[in-house]
Structure formats: C-alpha cells, structure tokens
N, C-alpha and C positions, 0 to 999 in steps of 0.2 A: 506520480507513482500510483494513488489508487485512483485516478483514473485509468490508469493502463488495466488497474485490477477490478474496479467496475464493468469497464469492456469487454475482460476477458471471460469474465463471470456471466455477461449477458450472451456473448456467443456461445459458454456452455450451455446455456439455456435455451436458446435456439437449436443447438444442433443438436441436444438432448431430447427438445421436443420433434425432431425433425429424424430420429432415428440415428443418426449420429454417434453412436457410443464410445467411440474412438479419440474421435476429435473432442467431443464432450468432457469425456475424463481427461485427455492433454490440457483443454483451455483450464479447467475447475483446478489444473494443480498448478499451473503457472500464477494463475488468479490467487489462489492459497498463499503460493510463495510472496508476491508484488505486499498482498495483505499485509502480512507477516512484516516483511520490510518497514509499510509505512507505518507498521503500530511501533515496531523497535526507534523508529527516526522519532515518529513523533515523542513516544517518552523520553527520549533523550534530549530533546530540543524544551519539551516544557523542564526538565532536571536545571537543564543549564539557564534557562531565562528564569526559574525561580534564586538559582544561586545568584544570578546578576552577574554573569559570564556574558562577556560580549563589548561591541563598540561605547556603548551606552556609560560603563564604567568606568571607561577608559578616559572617557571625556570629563566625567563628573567630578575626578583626581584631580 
C-alpha cells in the first residue's frame, strides 16, 4: 500500500510539473488516501504485536 502511495505521489509530481493540474490533484488525493491507510494499518498491527496477539502466543500456551 504505500508503495501504491509513493507512486501516486510521484506522478503528481510529474504531471504537476508538467502542467497537469487535473490529473496532479486526482493522483495527490488518491496518494493522501493509500497514506492514510497505511499509517491506520500500521498502528494497528505495531498495537497488536506489542499486546502479543497473534500466532506466536498461541504456541507459547
């Protein structure tokens, strides 16, 4: 996922430098969105690996 939002972030950058205004602002909010995404995944996933939720635990019982 942020590479999808790396990507789309650099084609704003392209076509913003390229005159592109259009397409610039669609890629920059799609890129926003993917962002967004992976910061919620990620805090969730470090929540749950601090709690010791997961296979790991399961085993350890």
């Amino acid at each position: 996922m942020l590479k999808y939002a790396i990507f789309f972030t650099v084609i704003s950058l392209i076509a913003g430098a390229l005159g592109f205004g259009g397409v610039a602002a669609g890629a920059a909010g799609i890129a926003k969105i993917l962002f967004g995404l992976f910061l919620i995944l990620a805090v969730i996933f470090v929540v749950l690996a601090a709690l010791g939720v997961g296979a790991v635990q399961k085993v350890m019982k």
